[in-house]
C-alpha positions in Angstrom: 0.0 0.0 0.0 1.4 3.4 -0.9 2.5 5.7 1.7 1.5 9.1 2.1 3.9 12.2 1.7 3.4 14.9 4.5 4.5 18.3 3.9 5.6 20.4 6.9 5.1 24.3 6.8 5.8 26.7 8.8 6.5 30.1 9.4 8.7 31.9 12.2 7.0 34.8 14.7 3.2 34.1 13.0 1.2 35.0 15.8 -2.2 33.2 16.2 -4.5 36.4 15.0 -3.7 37.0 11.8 -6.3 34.4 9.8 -8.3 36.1 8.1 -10.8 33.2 8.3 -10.5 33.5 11.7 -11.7 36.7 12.5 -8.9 39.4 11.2 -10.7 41.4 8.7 -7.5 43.2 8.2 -5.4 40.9 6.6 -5.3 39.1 3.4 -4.9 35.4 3.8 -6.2 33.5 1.0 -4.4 30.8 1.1 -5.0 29.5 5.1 -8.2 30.4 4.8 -8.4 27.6 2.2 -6.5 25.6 4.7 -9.3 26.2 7.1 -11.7 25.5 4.9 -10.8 22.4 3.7 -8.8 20.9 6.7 -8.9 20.2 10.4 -8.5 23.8 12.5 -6.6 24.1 15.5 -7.7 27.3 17.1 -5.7 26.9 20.3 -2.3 25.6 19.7 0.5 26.5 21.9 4.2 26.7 22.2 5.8 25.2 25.6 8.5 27.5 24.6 7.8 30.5 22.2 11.3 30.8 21.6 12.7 29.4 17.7 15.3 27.2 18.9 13.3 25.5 21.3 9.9 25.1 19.4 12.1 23.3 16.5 13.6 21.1 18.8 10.1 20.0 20.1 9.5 19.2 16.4 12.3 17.5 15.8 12.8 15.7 18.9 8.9 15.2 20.2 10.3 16.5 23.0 8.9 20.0 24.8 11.5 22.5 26.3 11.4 21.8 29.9 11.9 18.3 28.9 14.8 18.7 27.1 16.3 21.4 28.6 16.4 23.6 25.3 14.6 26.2 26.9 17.2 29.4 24.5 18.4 29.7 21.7 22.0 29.6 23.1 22.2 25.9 21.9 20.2 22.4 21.5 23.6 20.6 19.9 23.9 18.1 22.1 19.8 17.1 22.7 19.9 16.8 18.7 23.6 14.8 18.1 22.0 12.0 21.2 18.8 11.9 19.4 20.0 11.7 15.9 22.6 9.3 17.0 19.8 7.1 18.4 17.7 7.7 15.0 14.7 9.3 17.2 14.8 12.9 15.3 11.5 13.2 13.5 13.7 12.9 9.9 15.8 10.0 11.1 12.8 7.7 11.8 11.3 9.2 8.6 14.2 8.2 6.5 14.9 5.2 8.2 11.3 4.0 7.2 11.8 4.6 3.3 11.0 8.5 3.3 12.9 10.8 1.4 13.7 13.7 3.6 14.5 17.7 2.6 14.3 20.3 4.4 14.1 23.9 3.0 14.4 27.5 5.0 15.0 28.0 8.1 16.1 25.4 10.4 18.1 27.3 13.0 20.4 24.0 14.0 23.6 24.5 15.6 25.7 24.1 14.1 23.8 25.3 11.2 25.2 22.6 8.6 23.8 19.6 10.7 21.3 17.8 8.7 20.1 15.6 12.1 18.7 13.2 10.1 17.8 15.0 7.1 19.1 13.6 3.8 19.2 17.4 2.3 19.2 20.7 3.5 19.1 24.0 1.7 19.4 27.0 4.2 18.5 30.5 4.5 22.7 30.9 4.3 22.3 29.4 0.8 20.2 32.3 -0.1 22.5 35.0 1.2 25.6 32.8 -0.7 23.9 32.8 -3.4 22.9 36.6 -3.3 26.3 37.2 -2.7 26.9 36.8 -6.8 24.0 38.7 -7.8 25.1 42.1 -6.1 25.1 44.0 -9.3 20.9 43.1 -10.1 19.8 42.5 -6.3 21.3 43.0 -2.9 19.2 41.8 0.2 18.6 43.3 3.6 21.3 45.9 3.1 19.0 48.1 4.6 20.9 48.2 8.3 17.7 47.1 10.5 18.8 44.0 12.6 16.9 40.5 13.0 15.7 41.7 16.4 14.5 45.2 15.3 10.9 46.3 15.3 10.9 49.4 13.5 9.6 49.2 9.5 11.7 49.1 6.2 11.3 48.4 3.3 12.7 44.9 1.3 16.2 46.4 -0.5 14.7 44.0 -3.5 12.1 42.9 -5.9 9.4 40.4 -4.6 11.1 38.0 -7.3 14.4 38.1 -5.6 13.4 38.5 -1.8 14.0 35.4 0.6 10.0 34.4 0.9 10.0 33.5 -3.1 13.8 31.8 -2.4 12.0 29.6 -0.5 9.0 28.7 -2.4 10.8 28.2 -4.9 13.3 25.5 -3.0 10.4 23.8 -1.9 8.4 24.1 -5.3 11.6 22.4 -7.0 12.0 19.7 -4.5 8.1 18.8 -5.6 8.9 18.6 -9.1 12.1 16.9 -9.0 11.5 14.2 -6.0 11.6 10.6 -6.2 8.4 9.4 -7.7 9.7 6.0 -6.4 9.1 6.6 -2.4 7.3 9.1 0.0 8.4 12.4 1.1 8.8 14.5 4.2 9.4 18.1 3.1 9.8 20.5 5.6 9.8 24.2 4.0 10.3 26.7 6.4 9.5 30.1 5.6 12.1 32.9 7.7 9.3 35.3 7.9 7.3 37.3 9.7 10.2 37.4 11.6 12.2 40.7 12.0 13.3 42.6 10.2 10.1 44.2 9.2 11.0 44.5 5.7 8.2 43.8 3.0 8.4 44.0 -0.2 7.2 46.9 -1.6 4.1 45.5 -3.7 3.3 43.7 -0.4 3.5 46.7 1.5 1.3 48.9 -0.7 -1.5 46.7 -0.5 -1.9 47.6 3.3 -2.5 51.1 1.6 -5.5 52.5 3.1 -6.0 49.7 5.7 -7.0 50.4 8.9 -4.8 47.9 11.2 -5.9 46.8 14.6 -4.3 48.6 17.6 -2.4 46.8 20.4 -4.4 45.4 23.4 -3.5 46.9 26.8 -5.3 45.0 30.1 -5.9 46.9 33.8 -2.2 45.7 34.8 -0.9 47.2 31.7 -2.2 50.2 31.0 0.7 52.4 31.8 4.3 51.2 30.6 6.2 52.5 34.2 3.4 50.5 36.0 3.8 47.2 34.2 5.2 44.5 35.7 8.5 45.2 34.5 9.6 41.5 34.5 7.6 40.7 31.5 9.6 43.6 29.6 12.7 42.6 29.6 13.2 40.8 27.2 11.5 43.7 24.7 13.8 46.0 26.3 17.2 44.0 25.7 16.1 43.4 21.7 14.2 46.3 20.5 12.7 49.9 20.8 9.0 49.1 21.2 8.3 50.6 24.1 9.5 54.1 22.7 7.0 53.8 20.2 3.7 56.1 19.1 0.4 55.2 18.1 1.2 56.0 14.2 4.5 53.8 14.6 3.0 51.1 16.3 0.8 51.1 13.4 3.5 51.1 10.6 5.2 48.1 13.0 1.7 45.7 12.4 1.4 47.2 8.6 5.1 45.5 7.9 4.0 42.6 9.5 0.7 41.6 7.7 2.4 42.4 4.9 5.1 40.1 5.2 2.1 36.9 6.1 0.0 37.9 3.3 3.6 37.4 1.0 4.3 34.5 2.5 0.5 33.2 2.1 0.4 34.4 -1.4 3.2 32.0 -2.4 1.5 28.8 -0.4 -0.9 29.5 -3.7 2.1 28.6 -6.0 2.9 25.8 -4.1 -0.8 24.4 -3.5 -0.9 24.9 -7.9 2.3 22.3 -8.0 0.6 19.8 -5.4 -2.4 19.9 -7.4 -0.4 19.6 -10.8 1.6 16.7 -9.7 -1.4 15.2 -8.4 0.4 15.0 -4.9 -2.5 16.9 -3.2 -4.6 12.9 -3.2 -1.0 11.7 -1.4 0.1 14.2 0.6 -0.8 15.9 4.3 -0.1 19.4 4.8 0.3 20.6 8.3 0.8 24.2 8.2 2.1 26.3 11.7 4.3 28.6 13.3 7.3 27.8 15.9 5.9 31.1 18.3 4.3 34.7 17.9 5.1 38.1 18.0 3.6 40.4 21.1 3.1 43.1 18.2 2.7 46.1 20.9 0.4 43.8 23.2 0.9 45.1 26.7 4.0 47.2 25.7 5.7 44.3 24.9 7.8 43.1 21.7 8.8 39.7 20.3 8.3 36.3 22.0 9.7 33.8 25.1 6.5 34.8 27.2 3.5 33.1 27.7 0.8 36.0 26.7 -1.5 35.3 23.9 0.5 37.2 21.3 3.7 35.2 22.0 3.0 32.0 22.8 -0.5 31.1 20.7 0.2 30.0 17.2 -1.9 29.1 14.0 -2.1 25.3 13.6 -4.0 23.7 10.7 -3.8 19.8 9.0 -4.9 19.4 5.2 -5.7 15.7 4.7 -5.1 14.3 0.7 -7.9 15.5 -0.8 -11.2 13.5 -0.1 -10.0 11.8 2.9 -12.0 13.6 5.5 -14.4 16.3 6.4 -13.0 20.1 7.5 -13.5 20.3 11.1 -12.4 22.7 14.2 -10.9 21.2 16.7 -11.0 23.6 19.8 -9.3 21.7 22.6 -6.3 22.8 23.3 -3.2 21.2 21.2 0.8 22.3 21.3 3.8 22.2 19.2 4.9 18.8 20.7 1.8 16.8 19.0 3.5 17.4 15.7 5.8 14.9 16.3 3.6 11.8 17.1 0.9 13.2 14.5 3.8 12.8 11.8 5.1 9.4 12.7 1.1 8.5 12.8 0.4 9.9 9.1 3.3 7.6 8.0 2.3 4.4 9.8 5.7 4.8 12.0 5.2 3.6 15.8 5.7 6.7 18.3 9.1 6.6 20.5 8.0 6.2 24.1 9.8 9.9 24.9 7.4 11.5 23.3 4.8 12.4 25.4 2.4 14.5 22.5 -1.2 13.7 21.7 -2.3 12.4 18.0 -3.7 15.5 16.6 -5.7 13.1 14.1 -7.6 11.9 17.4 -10.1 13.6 19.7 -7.9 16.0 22.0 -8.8 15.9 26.0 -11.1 18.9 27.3 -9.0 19.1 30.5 -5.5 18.7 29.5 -3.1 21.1 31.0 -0.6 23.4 29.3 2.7 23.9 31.0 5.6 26.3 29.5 8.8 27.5 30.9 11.3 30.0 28.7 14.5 31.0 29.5 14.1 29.8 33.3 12.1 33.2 33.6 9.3 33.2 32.2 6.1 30.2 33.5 2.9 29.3 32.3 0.4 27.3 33.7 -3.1 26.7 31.6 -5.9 24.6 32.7 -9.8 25.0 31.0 -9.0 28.2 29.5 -7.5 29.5 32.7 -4.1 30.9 32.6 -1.3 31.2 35.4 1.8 33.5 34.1 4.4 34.3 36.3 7.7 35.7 36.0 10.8 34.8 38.1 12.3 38.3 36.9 10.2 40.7 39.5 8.4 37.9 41.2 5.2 38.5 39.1 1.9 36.8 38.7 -0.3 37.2 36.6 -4.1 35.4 36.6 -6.1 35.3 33.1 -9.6 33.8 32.7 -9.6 33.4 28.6 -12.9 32.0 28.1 -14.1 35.7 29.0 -11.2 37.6 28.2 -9.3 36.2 25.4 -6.9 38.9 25.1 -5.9 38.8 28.8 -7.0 42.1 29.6 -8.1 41.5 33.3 -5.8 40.6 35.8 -7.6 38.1 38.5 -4.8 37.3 40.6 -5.9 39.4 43.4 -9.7 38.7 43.4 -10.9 36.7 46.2 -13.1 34.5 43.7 -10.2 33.0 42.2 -7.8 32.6 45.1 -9.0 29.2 45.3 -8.2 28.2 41.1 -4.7 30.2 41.6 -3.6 28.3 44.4 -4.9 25.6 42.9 -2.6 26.1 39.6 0.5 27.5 41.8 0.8 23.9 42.8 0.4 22.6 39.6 3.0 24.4 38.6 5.5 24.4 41.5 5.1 20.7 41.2 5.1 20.2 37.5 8.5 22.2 37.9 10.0 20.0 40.7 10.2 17.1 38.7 11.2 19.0 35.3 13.8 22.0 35.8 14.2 21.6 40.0 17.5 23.9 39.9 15.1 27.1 39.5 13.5 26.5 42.7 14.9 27.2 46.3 12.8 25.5 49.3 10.6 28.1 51.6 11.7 30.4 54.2 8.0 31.0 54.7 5.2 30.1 54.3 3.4 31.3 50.7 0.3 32.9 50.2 -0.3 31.9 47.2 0.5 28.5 47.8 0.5 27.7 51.6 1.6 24.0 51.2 4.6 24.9 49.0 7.9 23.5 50.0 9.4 25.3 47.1 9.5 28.7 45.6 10.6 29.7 42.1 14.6 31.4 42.6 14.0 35.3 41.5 15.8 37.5 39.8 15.6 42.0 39.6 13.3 43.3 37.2 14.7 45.9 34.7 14.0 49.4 36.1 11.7 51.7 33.6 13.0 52.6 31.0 15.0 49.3 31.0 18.1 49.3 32.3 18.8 46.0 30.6 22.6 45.0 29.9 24.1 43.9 26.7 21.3 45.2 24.5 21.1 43.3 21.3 18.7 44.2 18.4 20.1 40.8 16.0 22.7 42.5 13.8 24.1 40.0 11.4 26.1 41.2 8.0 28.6 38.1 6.9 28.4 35.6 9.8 26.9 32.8 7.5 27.5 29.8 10.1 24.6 30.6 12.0 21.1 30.2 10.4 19.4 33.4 11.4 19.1 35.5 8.4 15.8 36.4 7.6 
């Protein structure tokens, strides 16, 4: 019986808002709105850790974060050489079992050349290389703004040239020239809407006129100075959002809906090629993104925290045509499922390690999210109601998201919900004993919100307004082509 190809796309900083079929009205997304109409919706996926590194780890090795350790982008080497070596990477099993495996884009390994089971790579770095010859027709991102930095800029080239088509094109050409012989796993990997902010400029002026939504600010965030400044520190060390106006922060979303619709735009040339080859009646498409962007949300900029902007990402599967109905599926799903779902779509048996649900099955109504970044920031998630806290100024933060989806009341300090937070404090105190114990210290006293606690989460100083943080870096990368963050 013929095995069916999967096709694994995903974008980088796509945060979970910006379908148009799901509600956006200012944003043009064609493309995943076909997705959702003709596949299975996953309205509230998660990362465990919205941080790149990390989330492609979790794909690669079925395992989350805290379970790995890869909780930064400082490095994941040595998870991914034991797991390749052992042939449990998500390509290693793939290729072991007859599939021809490519990956194309972004990958962010370390080193940057490691294939970890992949039998080809081609790399953002293969881009710039290539580039490189071209300087006298097209010369990307030599506009100065860095790979962290929020403010807008237009693309230094032609929608032709930019690194969105590079990358449909890679993965366009690995469609037409496969082996017909065997099944594929394709992972193409799209670098944007990750800074820079630079669309293209045809992409850009179709925003023209557009009214674009404005950033969501809650009763614990109205003011910048009076914001938990733990939370910020991370915007703070990488970018200037917080200096930002109202017409800026508007230019800021602008860029980035621009950048999506590109990147959706070219899913319609690669959707045409499935459907030419007649690989759309063999092939799965899982479409996603490895975190989200905080866009201005609460004064805050890029991702590692567990707000909805950061850490809630599109998810959506697109069976061979015919197979099965569209359907929403709106229990709550994460970044590690993708892992057991693959090795499921090719009849592969699931590693024990890997502790992700089958998305193709019915998802539990009660399962509980947990999510640690950096050893900072925590999240704790159960029936739609969300414990953040931060470890940098000892904050906590209490969310109720069946009533207030973009986290806009804080309820940590009503006496109704003393009761659920204590009640998630433990959850997560204990959830974080048995996963990453060296951030906790044991209790000089006893805590209120968590009397029975033996253990309390180490802290560290918040940044003082206006963010006194040290060793700013804003991403600035010109000729360093051995790591894969070029964007």
């Amino acid at each position: 019986m013929a095995r069916d190809n999967i096709l694994l796309i995903t974008t980088d900083q796509q945060r979970f808002d910006t379908i148009n079929a799901w509600g956006n009205q200012s944003i043009f997304t064609p493309h995943l709105n076909y997705m959702a109409a003709v596949g299975i919706s996953f309205p509230n996926c998660y990362a465990d850790c919205p941080i790149c590194v990390p989330s492609r780890t979790t794909i690669m090795t079925g395992r989350r974060g805290y379970e790995s350790g890869v909780i930064s982008n400082v490095s994941h080497e040595a998870v991914m050489r034991q797991d390749t070596q052992r042939g449990l990477t998500l390509p290693a099993l793939l290729t072991k079992a007859g599939y021809q495996t490519c990956a194309k884009g972004k990958m962010h390994f370390q080193p940057a050349r490691a294939c970890y089971g992949f039998e080809q790579m081609r790399l953002p770095l293969d881009y710039m290389r290539e580039y490189d010859g071209k300087k006298d027709s097209a010369r990307p991102k030599v506009h100065g703004v860095g790979e962290c930095e929020m403010e807008p800029v237009l693309s230094t080239v032609d929608t032709k040239d930019s690194i969105t088509t590079w990358i449909a094109d890679e993965i366009i050409d690995f469609l037409e020239t496969r082996d017909p012989l065997c099944p594929f796993f394709l992972w193409g990997s799209f670098t944007k809407p990750h800074p820079p902010f630079d669309p293209c400029r045809d992409y850009w002026a179709l925003y023209e006129g557009i009214s674009m939504p404005e950033p969501v600010y809650g009763d614990w965030s109205e003011i910048l100075e009076q914001t938990p400044q733990g939370f910020l520190a991370g915007c703070y060390e990488n970018t200037n959002l917080h200096l930002f106006g109202k017409e800026q922060l508007q230019a800021v979303r602008r860029a980035y809906y621009a950048m999506i619709t590109q990147v959706d735009y070219e899913l319609g040339r690669i959707l045409a090629v499935l459907r030419e080859q007649k690989l759309d009646e063999t092939t799965w498409i899982i479409f996603t993104s490895d975190h989200g962007e905080m866009l201005g949300d609460h004064h805050m900029s890029q991702k590692n925290l567990f707000f909805e902007g950061s850490a809630h990402v599109p998810l959506f599967l697109v069976p061979p045509a015919g197979r099965m109905a569209a359907r929403t599926e709106k229990n709550l799903a994460e970044i590690a499922d993708l892992y057991p779902t693959i090795l499921h779509m090719a009849g592969i048996p699931v590693p024990d390690h890997a502790k992700g649900k089958n998305l193709l099955e019915p998802l539990a109504e009660n399962r509980i999210f947990y999510g640690n970044s950096l050893d900072s920031n925590f999240c704790v998630m159960e029936d739609g109601v969300k414990l953040v806290y931060s470890a940098r100024g000892d904050h906590t933060l209490l969310f109720d998201l069946k009533t207030d989806p973009m986290e806009r009341k804080n309820l940590a300090e009503k006496p109704e919900w003393q009761e659920k937070k204590r009640r998630l404090w433990k959850l997560l105190l204990d959830h974080t004993g048995k996963t990453r114990p060296q951030v906790l210290e044991p209790v000089d006293r006893e805590e209120p919100d968590c009397p029975e606690a033996k253990f309390r989460f180490k802290t560290i100083p918040a940044p003082r307004f206006p963010g006194d943080m040290p060793g700013r870096w804003f991403g600035f990368h010109c000729k360093d082509y051995s790591v894969d963050t070029f964007h």
